[in-house]
Backbone as CSV, one residue per row, in Angstrom:
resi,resn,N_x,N_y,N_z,CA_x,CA_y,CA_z,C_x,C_y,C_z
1,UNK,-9.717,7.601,24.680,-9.344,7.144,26.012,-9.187,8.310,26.993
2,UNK,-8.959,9.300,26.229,-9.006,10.521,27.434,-10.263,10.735,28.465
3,UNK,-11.360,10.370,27.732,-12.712,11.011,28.365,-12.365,9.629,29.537
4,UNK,-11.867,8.331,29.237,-11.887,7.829,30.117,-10.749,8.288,31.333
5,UNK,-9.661,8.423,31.009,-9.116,9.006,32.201,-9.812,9.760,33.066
6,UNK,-10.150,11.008,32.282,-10.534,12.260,33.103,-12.185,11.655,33.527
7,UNK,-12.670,10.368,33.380,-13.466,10.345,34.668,-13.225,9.641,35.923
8,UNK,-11.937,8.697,35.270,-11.337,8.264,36.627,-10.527,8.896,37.273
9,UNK,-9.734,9.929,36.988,-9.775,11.493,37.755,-10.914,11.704,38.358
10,UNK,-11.906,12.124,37.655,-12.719,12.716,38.738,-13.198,11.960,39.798
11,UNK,-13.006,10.842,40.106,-13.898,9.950,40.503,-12.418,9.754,42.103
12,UNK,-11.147,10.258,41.476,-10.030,10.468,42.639,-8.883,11.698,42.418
13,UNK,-9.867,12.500,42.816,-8.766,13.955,42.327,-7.508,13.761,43.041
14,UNK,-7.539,12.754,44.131,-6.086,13.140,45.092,-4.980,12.214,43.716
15,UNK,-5.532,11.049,43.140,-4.609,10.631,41.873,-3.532,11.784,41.493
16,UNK,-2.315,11.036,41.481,-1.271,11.698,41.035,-0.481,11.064,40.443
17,UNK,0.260,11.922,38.817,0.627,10.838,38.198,0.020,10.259,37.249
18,UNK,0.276,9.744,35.707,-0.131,9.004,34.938,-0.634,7.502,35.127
19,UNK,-1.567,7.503,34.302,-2.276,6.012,34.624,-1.855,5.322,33.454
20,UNK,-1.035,4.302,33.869,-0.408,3.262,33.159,-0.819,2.224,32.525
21,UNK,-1.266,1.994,31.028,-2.286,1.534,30.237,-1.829,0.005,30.596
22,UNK,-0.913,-0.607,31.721,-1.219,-1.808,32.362,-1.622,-1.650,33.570
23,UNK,-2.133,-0.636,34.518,-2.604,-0.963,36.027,-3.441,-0.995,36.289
24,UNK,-3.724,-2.071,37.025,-4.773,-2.818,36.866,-5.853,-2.113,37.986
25,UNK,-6.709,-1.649,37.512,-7.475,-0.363,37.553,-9.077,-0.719,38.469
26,UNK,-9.280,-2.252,38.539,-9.812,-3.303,39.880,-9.041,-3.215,41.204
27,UNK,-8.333,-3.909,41.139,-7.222,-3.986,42.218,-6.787,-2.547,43.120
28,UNK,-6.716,-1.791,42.174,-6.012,-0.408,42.611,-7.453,0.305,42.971
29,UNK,-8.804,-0.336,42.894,-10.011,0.418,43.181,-10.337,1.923,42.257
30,UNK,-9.754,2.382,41.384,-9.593,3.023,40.684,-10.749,2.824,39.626
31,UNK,-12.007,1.722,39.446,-13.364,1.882,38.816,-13.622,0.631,40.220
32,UNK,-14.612,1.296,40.597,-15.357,0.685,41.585,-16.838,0.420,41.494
33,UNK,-17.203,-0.966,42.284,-18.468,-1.330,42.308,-19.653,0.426,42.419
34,UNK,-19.281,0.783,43.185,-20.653,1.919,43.071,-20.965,3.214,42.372
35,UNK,-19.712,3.260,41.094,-19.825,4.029,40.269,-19.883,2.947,38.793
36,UNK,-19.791,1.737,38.786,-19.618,0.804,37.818,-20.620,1.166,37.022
37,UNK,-21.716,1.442,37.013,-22.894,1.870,36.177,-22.620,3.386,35.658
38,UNK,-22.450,3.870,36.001,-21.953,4.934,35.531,-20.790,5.063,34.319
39,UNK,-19.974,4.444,34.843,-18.801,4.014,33.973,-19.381,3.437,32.625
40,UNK,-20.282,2.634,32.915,-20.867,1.532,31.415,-21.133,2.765,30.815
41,UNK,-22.203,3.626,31.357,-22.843,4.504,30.587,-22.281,5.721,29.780
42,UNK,-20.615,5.719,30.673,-19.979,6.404,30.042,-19.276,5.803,28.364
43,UNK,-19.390,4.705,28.505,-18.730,3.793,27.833,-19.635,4.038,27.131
44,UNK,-20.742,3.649,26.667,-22.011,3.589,25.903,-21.574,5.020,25.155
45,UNK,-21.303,6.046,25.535,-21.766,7.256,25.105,-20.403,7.050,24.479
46,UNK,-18.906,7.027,24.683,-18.266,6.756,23.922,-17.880,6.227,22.712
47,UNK,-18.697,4.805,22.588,-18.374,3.959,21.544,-19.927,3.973,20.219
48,UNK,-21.269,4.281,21.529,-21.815,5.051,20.372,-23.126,3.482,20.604
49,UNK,-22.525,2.372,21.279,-23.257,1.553,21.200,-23.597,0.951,22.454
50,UNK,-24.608,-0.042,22.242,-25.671,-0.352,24.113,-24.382,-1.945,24.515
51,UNK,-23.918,-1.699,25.436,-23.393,-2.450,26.087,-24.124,-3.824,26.512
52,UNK,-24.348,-4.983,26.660,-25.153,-5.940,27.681,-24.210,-6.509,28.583
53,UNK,-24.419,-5.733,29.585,-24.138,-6.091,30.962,-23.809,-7.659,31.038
54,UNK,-24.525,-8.070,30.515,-24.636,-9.706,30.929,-23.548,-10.249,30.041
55,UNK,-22.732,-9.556,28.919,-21.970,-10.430,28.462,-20.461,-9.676,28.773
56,UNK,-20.472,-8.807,29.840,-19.310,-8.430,30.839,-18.775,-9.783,31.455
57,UNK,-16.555,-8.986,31.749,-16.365,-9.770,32.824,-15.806,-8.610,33.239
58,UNK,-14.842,-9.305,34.768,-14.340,-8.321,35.434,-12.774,-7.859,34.315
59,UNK,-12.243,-8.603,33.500,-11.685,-8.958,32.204,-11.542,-7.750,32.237
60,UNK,-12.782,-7.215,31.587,-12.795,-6.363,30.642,-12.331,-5.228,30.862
61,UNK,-12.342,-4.507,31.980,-11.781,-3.632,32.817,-11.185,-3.538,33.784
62,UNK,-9.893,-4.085,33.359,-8.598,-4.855,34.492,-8.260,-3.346,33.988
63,UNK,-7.922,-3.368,33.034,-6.644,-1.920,32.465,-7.064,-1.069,31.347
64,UNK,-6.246,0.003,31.440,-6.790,1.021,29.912,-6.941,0.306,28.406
65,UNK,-5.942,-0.634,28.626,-5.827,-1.383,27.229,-7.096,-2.194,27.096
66,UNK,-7.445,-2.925,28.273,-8.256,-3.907,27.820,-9.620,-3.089,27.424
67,UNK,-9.880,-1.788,28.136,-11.165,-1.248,27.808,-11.144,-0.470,26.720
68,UNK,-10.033,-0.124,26.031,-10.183,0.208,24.495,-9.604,-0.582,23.953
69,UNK,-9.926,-1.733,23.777,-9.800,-3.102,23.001,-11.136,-3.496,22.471
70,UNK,-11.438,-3.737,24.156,-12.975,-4.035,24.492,-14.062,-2.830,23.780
71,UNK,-13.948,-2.157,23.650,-15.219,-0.951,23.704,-14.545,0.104,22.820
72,UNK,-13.694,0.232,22.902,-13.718,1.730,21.934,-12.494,1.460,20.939
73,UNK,-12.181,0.725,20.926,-10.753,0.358,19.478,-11.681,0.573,18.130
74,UNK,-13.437,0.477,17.895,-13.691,0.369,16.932,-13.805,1.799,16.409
75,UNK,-14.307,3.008,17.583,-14.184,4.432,17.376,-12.576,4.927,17.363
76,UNK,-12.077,4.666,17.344,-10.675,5.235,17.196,-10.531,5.532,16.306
């Protein structure tokens, strides 16, 4: 889950403060529509496996928890 922080850091260096494995990380714009592809691909490279887009929701990446539930609980 780190690699995921530190790209949603990079993505808002002014972020200050820990990201709270409930905030809801939509809402707060904190993964946004025009880096969203990016993000998958980061994801992909994480867990090691091809994502299908098509069987996404917005669910899945409300919060830290849900996206290592979703995607990377099996590499842990």
């Amino acid at each position: 889950m780190e690699e995921v922080i530190t790209w949603i850091r990079s993505k808002h260096p002014d972020l200050e403060g820990d990201i709270a494995w409930d905030t809801d990380l939509i809402e707060s714009r904190l993964i946004a529509s025009v880096s969203f592809l990016e993000f998958i691909a980061l994801l992909e490279e994480l867990s090691g496996e091809r994502i299908d887009v098509g069987s996404l929701s917005v669910g899945d990446f409300r919060t830290l928890g849900q996206i290592n539930e979703r995607f990377l609980a099996k590499v842990a």
